[in-house]
C-alpha positions in Angstrom: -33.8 -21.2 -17.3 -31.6 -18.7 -15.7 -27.9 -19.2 -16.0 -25.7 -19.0 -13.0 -23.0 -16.3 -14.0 -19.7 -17.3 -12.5 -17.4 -14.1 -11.7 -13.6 -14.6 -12.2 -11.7 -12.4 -10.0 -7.8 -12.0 -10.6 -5.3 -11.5 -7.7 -1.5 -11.7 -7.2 -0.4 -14.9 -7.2 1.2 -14.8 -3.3 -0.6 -16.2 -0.4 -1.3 -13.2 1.0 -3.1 -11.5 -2.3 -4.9 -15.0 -2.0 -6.3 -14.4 1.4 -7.1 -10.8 0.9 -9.0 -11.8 -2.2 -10.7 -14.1 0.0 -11.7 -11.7 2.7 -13.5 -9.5 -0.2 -15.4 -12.3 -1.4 -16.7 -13.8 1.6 -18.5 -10.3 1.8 -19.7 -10.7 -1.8 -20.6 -13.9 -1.5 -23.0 -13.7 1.6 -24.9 -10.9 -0.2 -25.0 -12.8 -3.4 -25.7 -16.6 -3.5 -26.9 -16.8 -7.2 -23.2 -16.1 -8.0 -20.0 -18.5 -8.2 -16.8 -16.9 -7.6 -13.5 -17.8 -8.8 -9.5 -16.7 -7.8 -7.5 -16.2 -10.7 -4.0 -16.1 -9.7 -2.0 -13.7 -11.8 1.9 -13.7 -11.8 2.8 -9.8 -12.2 6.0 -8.5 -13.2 6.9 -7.5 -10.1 6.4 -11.1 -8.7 8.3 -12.2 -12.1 11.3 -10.2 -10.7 11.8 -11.2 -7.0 15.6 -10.4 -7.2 14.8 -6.6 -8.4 14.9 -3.6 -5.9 11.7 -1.7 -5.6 13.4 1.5 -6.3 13.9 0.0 -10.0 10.9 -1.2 -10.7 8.2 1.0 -12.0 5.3 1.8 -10.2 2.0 -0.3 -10.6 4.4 -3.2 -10.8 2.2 -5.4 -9.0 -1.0 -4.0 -10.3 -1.0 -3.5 -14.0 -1.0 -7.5 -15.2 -3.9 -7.9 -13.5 -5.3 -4.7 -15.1 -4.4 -5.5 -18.6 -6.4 -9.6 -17.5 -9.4 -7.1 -16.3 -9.0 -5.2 -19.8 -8.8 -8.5 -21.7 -11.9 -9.7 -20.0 -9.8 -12.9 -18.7 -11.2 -11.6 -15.2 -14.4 -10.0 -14.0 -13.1 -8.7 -11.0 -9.4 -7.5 -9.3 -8.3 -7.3 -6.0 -5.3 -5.0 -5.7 -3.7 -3.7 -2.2 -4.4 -0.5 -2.6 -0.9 0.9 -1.9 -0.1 -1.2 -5.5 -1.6 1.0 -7.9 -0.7 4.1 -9.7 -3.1 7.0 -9.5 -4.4 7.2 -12.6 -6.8 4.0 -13.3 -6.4 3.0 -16.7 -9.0 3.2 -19.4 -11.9 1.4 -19.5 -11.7 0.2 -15.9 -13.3 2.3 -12.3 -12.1 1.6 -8.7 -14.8 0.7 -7.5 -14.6 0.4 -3.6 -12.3 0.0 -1.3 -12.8 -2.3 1.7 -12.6 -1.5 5.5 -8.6 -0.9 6.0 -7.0 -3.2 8.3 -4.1 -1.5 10.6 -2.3 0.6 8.5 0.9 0.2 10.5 4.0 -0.6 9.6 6.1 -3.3 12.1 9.4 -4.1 13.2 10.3 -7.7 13.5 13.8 -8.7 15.0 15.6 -11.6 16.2 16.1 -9.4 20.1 12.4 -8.8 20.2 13.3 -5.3 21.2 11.7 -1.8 19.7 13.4 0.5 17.1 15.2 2.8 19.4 16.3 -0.4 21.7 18.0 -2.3 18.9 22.1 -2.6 18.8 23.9 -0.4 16.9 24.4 -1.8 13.3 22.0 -3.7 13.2 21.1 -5.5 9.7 17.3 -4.5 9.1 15.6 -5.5 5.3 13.6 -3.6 3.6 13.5 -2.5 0.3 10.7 0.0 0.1 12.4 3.9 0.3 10.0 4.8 2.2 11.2 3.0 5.0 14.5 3.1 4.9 14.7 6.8 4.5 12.5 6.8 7.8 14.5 3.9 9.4 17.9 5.8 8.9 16.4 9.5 9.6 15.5 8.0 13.2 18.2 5.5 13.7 21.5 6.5 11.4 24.0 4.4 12.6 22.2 0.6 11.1 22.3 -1.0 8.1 19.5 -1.2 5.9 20.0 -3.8 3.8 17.2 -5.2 0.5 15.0 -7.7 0.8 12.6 -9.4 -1.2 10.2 -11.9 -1.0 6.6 -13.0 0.3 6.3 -12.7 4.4 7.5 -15.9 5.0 10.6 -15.3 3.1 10.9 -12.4 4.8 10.7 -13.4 8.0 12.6 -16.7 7.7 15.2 -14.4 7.1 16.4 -12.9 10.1 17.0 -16.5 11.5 20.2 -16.1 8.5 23.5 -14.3 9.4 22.3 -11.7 6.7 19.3 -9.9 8.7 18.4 -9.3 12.6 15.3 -7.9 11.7 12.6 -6.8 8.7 10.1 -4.0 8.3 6.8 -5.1 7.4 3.0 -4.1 6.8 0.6 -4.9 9.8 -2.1 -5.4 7.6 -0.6 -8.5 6.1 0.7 -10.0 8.9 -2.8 -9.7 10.1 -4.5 -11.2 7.2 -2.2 -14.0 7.6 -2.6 -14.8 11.4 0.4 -14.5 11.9 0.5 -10.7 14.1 2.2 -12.9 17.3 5.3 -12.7 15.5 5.4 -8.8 15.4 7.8 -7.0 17.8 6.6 -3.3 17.6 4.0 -1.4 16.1 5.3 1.8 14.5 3.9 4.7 15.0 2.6 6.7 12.3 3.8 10.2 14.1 7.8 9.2 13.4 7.2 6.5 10.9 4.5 7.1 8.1 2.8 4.2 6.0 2.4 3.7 2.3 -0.1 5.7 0.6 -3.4 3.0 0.9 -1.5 0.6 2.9 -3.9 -1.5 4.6 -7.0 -1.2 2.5 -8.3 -3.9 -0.7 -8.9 -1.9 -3.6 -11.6 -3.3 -6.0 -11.2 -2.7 -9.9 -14.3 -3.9 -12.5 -14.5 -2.8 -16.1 -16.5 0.6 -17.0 -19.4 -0.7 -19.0 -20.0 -4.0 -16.3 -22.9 -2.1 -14.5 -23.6 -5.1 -12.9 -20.6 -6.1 -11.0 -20.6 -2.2 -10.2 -23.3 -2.6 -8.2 -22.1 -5.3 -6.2 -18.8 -4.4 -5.9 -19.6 -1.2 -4.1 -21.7 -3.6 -1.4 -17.8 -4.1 -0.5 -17.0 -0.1 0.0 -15.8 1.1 3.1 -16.9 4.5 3.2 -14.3 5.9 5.4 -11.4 4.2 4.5 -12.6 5.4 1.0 -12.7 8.9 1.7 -9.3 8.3 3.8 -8.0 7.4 1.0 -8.9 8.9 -2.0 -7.0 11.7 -0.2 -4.0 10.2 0.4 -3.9 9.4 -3.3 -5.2 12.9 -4.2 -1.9 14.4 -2.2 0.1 11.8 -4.3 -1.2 12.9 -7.7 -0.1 16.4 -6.9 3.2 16.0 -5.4 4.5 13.7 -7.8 7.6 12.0 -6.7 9.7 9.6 -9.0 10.7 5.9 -7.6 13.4 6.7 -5.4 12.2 9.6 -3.8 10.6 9.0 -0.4 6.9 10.3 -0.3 3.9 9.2 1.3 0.8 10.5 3.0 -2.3 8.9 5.6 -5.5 10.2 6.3 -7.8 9.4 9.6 -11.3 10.3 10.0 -11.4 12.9 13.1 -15.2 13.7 14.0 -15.8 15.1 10.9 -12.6 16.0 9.3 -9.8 14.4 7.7 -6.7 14.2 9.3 -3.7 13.6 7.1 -0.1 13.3 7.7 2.4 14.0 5.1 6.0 13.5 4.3 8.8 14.1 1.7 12.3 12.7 2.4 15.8 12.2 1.0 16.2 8.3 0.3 19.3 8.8 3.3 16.9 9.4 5.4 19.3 12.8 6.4 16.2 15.4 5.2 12.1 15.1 5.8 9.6 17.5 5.5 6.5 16.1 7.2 3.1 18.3 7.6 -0.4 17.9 9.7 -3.6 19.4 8.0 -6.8 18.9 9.3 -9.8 19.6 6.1 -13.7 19.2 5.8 -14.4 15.4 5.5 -16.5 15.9 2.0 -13.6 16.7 0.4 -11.0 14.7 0.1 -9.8 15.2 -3.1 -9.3 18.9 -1.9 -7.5 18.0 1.2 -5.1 16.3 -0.8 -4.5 18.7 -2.5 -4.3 21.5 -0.2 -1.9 18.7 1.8 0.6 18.6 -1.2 0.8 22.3 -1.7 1.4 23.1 2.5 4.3 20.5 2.0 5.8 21.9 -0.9 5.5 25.3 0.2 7.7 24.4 3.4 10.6 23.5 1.8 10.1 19.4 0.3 10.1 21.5 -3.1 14.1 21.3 -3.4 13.9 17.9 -3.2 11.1 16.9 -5.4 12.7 19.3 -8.0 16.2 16.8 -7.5 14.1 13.9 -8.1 13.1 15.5 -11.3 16.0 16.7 -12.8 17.9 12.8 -12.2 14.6 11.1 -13.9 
């Protein structure tokens, strides 16, 4: 008698990493109905430390517990946000498809209901990726970017406090949660460049599962894999510690990627941003070739600061 074969798939433990988790296996489990899922919710270190900036905690903070699970064969499958992992995929494990990516955006959300360049001056805005504030501060120096932690709903309860007027968050998520009403302005990626996968489910098995290989890539996106595979290509090259202010995104243009790039000072008083247009079968080139245009235009002296503090 043939066994059913139940899959455990690990996620972060938030509701959000709950819900994307779900949107991936609704997929999976209308193309497979011999097979019972399962969410594992996994507490990651980052999660374990909600008081700790980003900029202190290492990369692949909310990513590698759930690896290490996927190692230990306490999971069968994990569902990361892209923009969570390093680039190098551990050991043993492949990324094995990457589902369709919602709005890559980033959003401003403020007590005023006004846009970025409307808002008073001194304004309290959270965020604590670098990314953002560098940007936040490069096009509006005179408010106050202030950390914040926390799942959305933290977040956002926030600026109803003395302590914020407003937070920076992910359009993606805010989708996934219904909750995209709430969002004041869309930013756009020409002055104000996502995280490097933002928006896209990334999809981890073990290297010697052939069989949830296969069904796992019934979940790939083709072009928001090749979009970004280059974006993590660039990010492999140019390096970048924690607290330097680097990202990249990649559109599909007829048939060419389009990718944007940017290195910044974490005040936000310095970036270097680039445009490159390169043949869509390569996108591990046009990382590449992305990472060595912005270097060669000057985001060199600042990687090489980055490197001497580490």
């Amino acid at each position: 008698m043939h066994s059913t074969r139940h899959i455990r798939v690990g996620c972060r433990r938030s509701s959000l990493a709950i819900a994307q988790s779900e949107e991936i296996l609704t997929v999976l489990r209308s193309r497979h109905s011999g097979l019972v899922f399962k969410t594992v919710p996994i507490a990651t270190l980052g999660d374990k430390n909600p008081s700790t900036p980003l900029k202190d905690l290492e990369r692949g903070s909310f990513a590698k517990d759930i690896e290490i699970s996927l190692l230990n064969r306490e999971i069968d499958i994990a569902i990361h946000s892209a923009k969570d992992l390093t680039i190098h995929t551990p050991e043993g494990l492949v990324l094995a498809a990457l589902s369709k990516r919602l709005d890559p955006r980033d959003v401003l959300i403020n007590k005023w209901n006004l846009t970025l360049s409307d808002l008073p001056q001194g304004a309290r805005i959270g965020t604590s990726s670098p990314r953002r504030t560098a940007q936040i501060k490069h096009l509006r120096p005179d408010l106050h970017v202030l950390p914040i932690r926390g799942n959305v709903d933290n977040r956002i309860s926030k600026i109803k406090t003395r302590e914020y007027d407003g937070v920076i968050l992910a359009a993606a998520g805010l989708i996934r949660l219904k909750r995209e009403y709430e969002i004041t302005e869309y930013l756009d990626p020409d002055t104000f460049l996502p995280e490097i996968g933002q928006g896209a489910l990334a999809l981890q098995v073990r290297s010697d599962d052939q069989e949830l290989l296969d069904i796992v890539k019934l979940a790939n996106h083709t072009p928001t894999s090749i979009a970004v595979t280059s974006e993590r290509s660039f990010q492999k090259v140019i390096g970048g510690g924690c607290t330097i202010p680097v990202t990249a995104f990649s559109e599909i243009v007829d048939s060419n990627i389009s990718l944007k790039t940017m290195v910044a000072r974490p005040d936000g008083s310095q970036i270097f941003r680039n445009k490159t247009m390169f043949d869509i079968n390569e996108p591990e080139q046009a990382g590449v070739h992305a990472a060595n245009l912005l270097i060669s235009s000057g985001a060199s002296g600042i990687l090489d600061e980055d490197a001497t503090n580490e």
